[in-house]
C-alpha positions as CSV (number, residue, x, y, z in Angstrom):
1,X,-72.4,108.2,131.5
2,X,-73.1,105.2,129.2
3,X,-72.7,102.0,129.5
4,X,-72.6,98.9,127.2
5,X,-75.5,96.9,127.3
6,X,-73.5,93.8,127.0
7,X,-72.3,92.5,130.3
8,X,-68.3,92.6,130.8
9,X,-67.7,94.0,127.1
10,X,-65.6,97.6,126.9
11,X,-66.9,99.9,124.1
12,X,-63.1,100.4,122.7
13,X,-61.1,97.1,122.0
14,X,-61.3,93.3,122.2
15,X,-61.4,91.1,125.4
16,X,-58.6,89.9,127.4
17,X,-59.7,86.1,126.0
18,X,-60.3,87.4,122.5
19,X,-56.9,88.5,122.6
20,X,-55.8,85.5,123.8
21,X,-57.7,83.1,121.0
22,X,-56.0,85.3,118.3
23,X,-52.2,84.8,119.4
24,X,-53.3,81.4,119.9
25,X,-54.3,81.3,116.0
26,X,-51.7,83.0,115.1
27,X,-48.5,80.7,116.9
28,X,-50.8,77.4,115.6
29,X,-50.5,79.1,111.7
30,X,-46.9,79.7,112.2
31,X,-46.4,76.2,114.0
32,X,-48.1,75.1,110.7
33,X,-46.1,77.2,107.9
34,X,-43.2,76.1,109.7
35,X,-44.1,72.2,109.6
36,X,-44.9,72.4,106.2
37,X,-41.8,74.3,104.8
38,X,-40.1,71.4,106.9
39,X,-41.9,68.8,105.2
40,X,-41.1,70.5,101.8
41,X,-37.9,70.8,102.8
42,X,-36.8,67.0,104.1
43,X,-39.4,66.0,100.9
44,X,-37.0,68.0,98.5
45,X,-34.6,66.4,100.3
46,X,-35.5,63.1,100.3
47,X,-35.9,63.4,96.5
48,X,-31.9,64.9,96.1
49,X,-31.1,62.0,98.4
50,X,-32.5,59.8,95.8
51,X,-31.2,61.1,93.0
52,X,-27.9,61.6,94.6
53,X,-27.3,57.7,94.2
54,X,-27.5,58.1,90.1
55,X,-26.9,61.5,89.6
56,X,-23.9,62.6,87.5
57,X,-23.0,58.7,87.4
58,X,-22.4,56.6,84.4
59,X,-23.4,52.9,84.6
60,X,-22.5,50.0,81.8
61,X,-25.7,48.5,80.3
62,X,-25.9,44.5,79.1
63,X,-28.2,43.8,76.3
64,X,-28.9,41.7,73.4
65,X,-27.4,42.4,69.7
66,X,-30.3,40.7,67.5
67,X,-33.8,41.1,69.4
68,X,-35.8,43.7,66.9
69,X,-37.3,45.8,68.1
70,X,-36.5,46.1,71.7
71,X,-32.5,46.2,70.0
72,X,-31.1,46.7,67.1
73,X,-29.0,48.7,64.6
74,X,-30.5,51.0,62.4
75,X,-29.1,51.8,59.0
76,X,-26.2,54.3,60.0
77,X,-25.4,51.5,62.6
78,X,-26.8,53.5,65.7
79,X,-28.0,50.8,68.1
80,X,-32.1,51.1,68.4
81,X,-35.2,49.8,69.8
82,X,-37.9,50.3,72.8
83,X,-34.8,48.9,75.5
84,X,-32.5,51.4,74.0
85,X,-34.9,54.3,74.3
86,X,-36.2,53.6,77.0
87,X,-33.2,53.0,78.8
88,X,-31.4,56.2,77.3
89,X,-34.6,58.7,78.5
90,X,-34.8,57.1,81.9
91,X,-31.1,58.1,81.9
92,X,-31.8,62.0,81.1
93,X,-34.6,62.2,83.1
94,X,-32.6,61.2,86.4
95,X,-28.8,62.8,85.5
96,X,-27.0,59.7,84.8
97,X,-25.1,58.2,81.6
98,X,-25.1,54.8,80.3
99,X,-22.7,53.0,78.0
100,X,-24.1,50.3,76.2
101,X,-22.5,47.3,75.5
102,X,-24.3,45.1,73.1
103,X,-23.3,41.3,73.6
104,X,-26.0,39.0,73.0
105,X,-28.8,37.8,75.9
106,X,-26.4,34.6,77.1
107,X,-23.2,37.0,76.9
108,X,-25.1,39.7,78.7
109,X,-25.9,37.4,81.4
110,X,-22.7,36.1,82.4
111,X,-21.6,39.7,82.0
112,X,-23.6,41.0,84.4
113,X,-22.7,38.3,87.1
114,X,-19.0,38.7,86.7
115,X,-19.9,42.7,86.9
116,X,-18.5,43.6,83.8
117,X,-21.7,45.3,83.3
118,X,-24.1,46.9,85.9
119,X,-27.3,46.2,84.7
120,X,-28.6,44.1,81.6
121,X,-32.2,45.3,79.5
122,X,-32.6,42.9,77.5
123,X,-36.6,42.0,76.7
124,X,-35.3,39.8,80.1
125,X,-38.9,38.1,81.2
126,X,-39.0,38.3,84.6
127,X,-39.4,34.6,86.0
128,X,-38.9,32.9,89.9
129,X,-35.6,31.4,89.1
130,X,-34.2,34.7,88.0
131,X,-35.0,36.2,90.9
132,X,-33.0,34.5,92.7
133,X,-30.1,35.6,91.1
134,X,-31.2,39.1,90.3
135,X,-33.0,41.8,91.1
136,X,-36.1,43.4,88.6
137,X,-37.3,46.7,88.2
138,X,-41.1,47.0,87.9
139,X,-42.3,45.3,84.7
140,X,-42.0,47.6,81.4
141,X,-43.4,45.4,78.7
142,X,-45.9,43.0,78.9
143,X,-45.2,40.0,76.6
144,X,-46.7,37.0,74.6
145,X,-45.7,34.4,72.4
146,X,-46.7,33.8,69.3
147,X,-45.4,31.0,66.5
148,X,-44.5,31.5,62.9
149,X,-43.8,29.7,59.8
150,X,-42.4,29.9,56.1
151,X,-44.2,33.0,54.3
152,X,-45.0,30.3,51.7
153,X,-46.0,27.2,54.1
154,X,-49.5,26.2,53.6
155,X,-49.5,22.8,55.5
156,X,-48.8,24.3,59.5
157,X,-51.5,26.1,60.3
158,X,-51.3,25.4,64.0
159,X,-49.3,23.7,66.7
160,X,-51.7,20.5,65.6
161,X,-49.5,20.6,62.4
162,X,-46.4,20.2,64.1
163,X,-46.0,15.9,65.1
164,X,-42.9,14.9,64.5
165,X,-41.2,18.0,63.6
166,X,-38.6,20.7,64.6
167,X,-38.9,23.8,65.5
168,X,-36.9,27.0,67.1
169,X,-37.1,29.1,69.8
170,X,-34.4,31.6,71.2
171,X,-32.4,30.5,74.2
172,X,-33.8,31.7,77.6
173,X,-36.9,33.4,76.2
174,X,-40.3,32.8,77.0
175,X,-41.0,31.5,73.4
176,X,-38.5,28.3,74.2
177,X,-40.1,27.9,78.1
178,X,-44.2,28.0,76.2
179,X,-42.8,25.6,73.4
180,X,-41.0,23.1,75.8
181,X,-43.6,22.9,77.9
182,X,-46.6,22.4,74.9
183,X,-43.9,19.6,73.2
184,X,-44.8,16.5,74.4
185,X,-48.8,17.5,73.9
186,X,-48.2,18.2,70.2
187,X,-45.1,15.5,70.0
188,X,-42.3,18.1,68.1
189,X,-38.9,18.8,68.9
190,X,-37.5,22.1,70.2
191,X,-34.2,23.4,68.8
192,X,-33.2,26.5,70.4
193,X,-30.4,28.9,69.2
194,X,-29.2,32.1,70.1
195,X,-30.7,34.9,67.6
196,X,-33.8,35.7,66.1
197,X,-32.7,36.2,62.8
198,X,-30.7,32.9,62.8
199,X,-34.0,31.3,64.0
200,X,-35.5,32.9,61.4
201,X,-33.3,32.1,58.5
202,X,-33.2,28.1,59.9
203,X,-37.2,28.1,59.3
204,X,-36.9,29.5,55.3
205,X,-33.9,27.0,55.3
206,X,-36.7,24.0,55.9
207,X,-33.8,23.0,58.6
208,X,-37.0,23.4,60.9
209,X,-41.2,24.1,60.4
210,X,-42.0,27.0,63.0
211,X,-40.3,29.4,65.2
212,X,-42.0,30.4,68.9
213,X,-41.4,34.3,69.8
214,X,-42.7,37.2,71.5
215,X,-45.0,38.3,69.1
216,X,-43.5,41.8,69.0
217,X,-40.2,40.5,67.8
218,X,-42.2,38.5,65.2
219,X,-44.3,41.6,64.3
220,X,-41.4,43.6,63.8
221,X,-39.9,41.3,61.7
222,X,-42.6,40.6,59.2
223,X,-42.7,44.1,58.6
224,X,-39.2,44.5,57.8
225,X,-39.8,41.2,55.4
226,X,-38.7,38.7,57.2
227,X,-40.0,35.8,55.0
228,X,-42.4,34.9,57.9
229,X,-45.9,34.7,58.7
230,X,-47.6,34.2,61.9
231,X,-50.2,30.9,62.2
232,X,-51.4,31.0,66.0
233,X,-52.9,34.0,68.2
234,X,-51.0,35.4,71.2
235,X,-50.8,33.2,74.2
236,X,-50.0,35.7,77.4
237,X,-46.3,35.5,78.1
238,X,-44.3,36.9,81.0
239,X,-43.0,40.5,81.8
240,X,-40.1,42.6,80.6
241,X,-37.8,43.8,83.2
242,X,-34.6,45.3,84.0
243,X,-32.1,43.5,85.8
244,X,-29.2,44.3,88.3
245,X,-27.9,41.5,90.5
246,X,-28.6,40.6,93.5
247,X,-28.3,42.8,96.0
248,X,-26.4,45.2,94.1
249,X,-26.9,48.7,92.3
250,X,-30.3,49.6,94.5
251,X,-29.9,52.7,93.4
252,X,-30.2,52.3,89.9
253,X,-32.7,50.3,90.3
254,X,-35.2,52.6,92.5
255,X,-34.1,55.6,89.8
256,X,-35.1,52.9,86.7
257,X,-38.8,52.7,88.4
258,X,-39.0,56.0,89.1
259,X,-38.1,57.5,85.6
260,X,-40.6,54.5,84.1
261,X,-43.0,55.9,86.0
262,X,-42.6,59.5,85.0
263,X,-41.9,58.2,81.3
264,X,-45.6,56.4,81.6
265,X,-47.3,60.1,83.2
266,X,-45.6,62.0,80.6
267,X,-46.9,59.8,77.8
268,X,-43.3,59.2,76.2
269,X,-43.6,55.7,77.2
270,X,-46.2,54.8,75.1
271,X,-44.8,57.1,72.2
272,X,-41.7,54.6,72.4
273,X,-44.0,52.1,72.2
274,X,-46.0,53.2,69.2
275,X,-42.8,54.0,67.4
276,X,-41.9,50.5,66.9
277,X,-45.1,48.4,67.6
278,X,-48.3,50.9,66.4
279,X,-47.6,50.8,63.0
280,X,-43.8,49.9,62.2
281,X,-42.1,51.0,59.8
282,X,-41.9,48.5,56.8
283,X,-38.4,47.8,55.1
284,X,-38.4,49.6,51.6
285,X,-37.4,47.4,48.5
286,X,-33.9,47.6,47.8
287,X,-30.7,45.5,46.2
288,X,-27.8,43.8,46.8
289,X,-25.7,47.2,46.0
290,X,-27.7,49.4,48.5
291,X,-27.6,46.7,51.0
292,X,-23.3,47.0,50.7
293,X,-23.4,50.6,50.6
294,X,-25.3,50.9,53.7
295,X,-23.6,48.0,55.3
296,X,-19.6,49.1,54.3
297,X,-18.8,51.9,56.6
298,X,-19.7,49.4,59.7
299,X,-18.0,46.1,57.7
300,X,-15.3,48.5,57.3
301,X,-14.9,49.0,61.3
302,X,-15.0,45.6,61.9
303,X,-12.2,44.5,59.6
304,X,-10.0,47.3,61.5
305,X,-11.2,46.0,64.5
306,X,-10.2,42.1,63.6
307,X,-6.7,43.5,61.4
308,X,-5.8,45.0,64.8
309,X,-6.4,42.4,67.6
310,X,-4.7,40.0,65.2
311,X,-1.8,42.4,64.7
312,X,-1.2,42.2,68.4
313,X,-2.1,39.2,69.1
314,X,0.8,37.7,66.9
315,X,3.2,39.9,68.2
316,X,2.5,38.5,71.9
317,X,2.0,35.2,70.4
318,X,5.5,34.9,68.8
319,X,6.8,36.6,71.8
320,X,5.6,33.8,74.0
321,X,6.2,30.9,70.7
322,X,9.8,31.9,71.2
323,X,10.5,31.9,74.6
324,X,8.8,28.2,75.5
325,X,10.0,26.8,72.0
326,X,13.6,27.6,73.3
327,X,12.6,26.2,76.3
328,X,11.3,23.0,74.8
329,X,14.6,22.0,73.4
330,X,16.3,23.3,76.8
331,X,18.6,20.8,78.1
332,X,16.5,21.7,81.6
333,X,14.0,18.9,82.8
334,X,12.3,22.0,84.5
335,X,12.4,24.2,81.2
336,X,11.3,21.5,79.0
337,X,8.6,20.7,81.5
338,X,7.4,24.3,82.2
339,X,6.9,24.7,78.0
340,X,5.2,21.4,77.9
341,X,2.3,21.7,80.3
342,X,1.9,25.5,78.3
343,X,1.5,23.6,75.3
344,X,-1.3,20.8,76.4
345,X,-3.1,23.6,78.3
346,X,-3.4,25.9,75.9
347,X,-3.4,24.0,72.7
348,X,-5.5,21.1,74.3
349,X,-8.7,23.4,75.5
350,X,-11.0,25.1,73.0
351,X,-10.2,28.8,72.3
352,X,-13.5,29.9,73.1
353,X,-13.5,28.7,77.0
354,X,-10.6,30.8,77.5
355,X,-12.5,34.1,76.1
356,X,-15.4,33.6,78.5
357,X,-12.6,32.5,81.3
358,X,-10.7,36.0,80.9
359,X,-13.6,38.1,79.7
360,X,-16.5,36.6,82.1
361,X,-14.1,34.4,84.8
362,X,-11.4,36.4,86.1
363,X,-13.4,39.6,86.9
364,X,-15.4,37.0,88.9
365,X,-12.7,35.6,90.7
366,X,-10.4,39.0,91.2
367,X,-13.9,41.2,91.3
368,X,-12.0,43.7,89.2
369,X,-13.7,44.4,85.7
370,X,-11.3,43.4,82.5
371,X,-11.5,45.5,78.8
372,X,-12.9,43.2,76.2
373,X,-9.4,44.4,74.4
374,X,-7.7,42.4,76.4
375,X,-9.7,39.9,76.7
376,X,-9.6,39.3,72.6
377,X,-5.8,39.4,72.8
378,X,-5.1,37.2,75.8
379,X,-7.3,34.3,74.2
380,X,-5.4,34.5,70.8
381,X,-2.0,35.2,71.9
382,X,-2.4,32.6,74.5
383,X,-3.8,29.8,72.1
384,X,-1.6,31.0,69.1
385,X,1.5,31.1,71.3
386,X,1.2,27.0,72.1
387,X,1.1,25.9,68.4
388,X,4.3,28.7,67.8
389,X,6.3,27.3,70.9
390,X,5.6,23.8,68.3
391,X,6.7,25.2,65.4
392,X,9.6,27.0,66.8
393,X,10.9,23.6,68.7
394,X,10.2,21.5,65.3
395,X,11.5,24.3,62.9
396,X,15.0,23.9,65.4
397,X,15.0,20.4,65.6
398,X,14.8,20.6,61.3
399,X,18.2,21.8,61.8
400,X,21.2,19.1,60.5
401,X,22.5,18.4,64.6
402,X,26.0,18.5,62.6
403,X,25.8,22.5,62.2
404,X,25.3,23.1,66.3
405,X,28.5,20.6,66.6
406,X,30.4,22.2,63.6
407,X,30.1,25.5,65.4
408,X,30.7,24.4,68.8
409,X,34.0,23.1,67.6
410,X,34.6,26.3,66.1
411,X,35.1,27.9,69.6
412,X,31.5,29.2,69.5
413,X,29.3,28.7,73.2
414,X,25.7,27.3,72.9
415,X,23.9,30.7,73.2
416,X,26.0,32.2,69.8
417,X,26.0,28.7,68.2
418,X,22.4,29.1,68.7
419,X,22.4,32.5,67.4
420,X,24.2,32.6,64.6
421,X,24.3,29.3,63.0
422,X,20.9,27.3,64.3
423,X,18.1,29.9,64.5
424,X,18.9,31.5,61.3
425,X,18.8,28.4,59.2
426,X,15.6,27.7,61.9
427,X,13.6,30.4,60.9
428,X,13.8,30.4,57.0
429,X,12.2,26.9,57.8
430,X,9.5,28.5,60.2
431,X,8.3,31.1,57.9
432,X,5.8,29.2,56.0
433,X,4.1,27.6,59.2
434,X,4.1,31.0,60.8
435,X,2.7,32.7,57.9
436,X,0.0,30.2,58.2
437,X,-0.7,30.6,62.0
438,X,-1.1,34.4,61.0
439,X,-3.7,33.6,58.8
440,X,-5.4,30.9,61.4
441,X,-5.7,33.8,64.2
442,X,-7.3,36.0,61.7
443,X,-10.1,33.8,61.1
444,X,-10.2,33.0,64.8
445,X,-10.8,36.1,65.6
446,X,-14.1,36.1,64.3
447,X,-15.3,33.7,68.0
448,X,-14.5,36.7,69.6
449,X,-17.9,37.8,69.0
450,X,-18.9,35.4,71.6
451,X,-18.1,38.4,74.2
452,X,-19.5,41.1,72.2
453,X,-15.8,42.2,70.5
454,X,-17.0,44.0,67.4
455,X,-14.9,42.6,64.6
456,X,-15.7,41.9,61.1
457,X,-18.3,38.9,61.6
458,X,-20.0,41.0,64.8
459,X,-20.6,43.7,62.3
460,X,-22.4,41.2,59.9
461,X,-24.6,40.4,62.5
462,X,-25.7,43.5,63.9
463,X,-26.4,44.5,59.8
464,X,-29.1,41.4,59.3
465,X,-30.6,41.5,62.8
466,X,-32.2,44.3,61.5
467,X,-32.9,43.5,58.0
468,X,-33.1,40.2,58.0
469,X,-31.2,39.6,54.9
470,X,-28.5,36.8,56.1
471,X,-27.5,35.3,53.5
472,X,-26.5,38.5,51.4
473,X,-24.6,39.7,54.2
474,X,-22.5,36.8,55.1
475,X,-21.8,36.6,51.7
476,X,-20.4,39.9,51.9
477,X,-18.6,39.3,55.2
478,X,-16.8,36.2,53.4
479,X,-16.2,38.0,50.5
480,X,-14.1,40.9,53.1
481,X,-12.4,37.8,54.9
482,X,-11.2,36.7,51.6
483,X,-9.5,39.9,50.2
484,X,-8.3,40.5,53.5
485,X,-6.7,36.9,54.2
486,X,-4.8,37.2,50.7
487,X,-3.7,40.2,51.0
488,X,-2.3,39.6,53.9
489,X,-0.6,36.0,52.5
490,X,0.7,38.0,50.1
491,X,2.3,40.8,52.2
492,X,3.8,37.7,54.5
493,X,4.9,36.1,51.4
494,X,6.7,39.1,49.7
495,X,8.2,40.2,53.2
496,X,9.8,36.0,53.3
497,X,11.5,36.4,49.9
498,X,13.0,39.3,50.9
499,X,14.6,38.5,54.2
500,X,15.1,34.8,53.3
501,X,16.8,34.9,50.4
């Protein structure tokens, strides 16, 4: 009989403790495979949980309306830039929408804080005091500033240049905060407005010697021939982020940095960035008549846009005209009173306080978001309504006192007296001063673009922040106002000689 000449080792099988070891191995690999298909799992997880906060959501975006070329409107009027694209792939890549509303930086702002809007991209430079009152994503542009002067100005070649001068820089950027605080070293004056193209357009103007700007903006506009050139190098500005408020919107926020990020693996970001800063396209050459065929089809909108609030506008306003001009020669102390104070409020505060108190104010103080429709026709009905309540009470007082008695002694009460003998003969003297009030609200529409409300004078400037051309294109936008205004005068006057014969 044989025997194995290892000591305790069977010639068929494996040992009791070999046996052992391998189960061993084999519950510690499944205790593995299990921990990691957990991990995968709460990972996968994790990342639907995250995207679960955006996903299938659609979130208003603030920005700017002249800032070239982080946004702008191209040609066919499709707003365009490095924001824009940016903003619009981070979108796709994380399954939400966004609807952009372009109001200006200021208007944007104050939008966002009222919560009109839930986030602003605006080439916003993220500062300390902003912080405070919102929230940034990480940093997506890294800025600089960088000044600029007439195309055909030899005698500033420097800030050394600039003693006793003017110059511009756009409200809230980091061009105005690096020329305020140089100033008083190089003794100029800073004026700062609201646009970059109006900045621009004030330095060919002489109204001032140099403009400060992030030198991309001032890139891209040379190359669309801007009538600029650039005298200094690029002193290191802040960084470009995007803004929610305070404590608000995390979500959108965390998916913002998290699509950046995936935009900057994937390479896209920088493609954006190349597309308008690597080599930018330069404006092509072209005349007055291409500039209004391009520029028609959006003018076009606008003057539909401005014909329309109006329209309604003076239909509220003569509602309201009516009712507290009756009131205003009311023998009621508390009538009279109640029409009086609507009067002095309304016609005794500037029209534009009200539009940023019902566009910007009321959704802060009722926290319910309000359409910039109505909006646009509160201010205008509101402030047109106090001069009609005028005209109506003066255009009743006009009235001999002897007709009201005539037909009060005729057995008529004070409402049909009123009616029938006063109002008619009332109105006839009314019509020229309402006509007139028509036309006043129609031009006053054009402040509505304070809030972003795209009418006639909006359109204009969307069209030359991105070619830089103002002065053609205001021309045309007065040119528009004028047909439209006398056509209209007309159509009021032709519709008086017909029912006031």
């Amino acid at each position: 009989m044989q025997h194995s000449t290892m000591r305790g080792t069977p010639l068929h099988g494996p040992t009791r403790a070999a046996r052992g070891r391998r189960r061993l191995a084999v519950v510690v690999a499944a205790w593995l495979a299990f921990a990691a298909l957990l991990l995968g799992a709460t990972g996968a997880q994790a990342q639907e949980t995250d995207n679960s906060g955006v996903a299938g959501k659609t979130f208003v975006i603030g920005t700017d309306t002249t800032f070239a070329p982080f946004e702008f409107r191209d040609s066919s009027g499709e707003l365009t830039g490095i924001d824009m694209d940016l903003i619009r792939a981070i979108a796709e890549s994380q399954g939400f929408e966004v609807e952009i509303r372009s109001l200006g930086f200021n208007a944007a702002l104050q939008a966002l804080s009222s919560n009109q809007v839930d986030g602003v991209i605006a080439g916003m430079s993220i500062t300390d005091e902003r912080r405070q009152i919102y929230d940034f994503s990480e940093p997506y542009f890294e800025s600089g500033v960088q000044m600029a002067v007439d195309q055909d100005d030899t005698t500033i070649t420097g800030y050394q240049d600039l003693a006793g001068k003017t110059v511009v820089a756009k409200t809230g950027s980091e061009g105005e905060a690096y020329a305020k605080s140089i100033a008083d070293q190089y003794g100029f004056t800073v004026n700062s407005l609201d646009q970059s193209a109006t900045m621009y357009e004030a330095v060919k103007s002489g109204n001032a010697v140099a403009v400060f700007d992030d030198y991309p903006v001032l890139a891209y506009g040379v190359a669309q021939n801007n009538g600029l050139k650039t005298v200094t190098e690029k002193v290191p500005g802040g960084s470009y982020g995007f803004a929610v408020n305070k404590g608000q919107n995390p979500e959108l926020l965390a998916a913002f940095n998290t699509g950046l990020a995936q935009l900057k693996a994937s390479g896209e970001y920088q493609r954006i960035l190349d597309k308008y800063l690597a080599a930018p396209q330069s404006a092509a050459p072209s005349t007055f008549l291409d500039l209004l065929t391009s520029s028609f089809p959006a003018l076009m909108k606008g003057l539909g846009n401005t014909l329309l609030v109006t329209g309604i506008s003076f239909a509220v306003a003569m509602v309201l005209g009516l009712v507290f001009g009756f009131f205003r020669v009311s023998t009621s102390k508390i009538l009279r009173g109640i029409a009086t104070v609507f009067v002095a409020v309304f016609r005794g505060t500037p029209l534009l306080v009200w539009a940023f108190f019902f566009y910007f104010g009321i959704p802060q103080l009722t926290g319910q978001p309000i359409s910039i429709w109505v909006a646009g026709v509160l201010t205008l009905a509101l402030n047109s309504g106090a001069y009609i309540t005028e005209i109506v009470r003066g255009g009743i007082q006009s009235v001999d006192p002897g007709q009201l008695e005539a037909a009060r002694s005729l057995g008529l009460g004070y409402g049909k007296s009123m009616q029938r003998v006063v109002v008619p003969q009332a109105f006839k003297i009314m019509t020229p001063s309402l006509i007139n009030q028509l036309i006043i609200m129609l031009k006053d529409s054009s402040l509505l673009l304070a809030i972003g409300f795209a009418e006639l004078l909006y359109q204009g400037q969307q069209i030359y922040a991105g070619n830089f051309r103002i002065t053609e294109t205001l021309f045309i936008v007065a040119v528009i106002y004028f047909v439209a205004i006398m056509a209209l005068t007309w159509l009021a006057n032709t519709a008086d000689r017909r029912f006031n014969k």
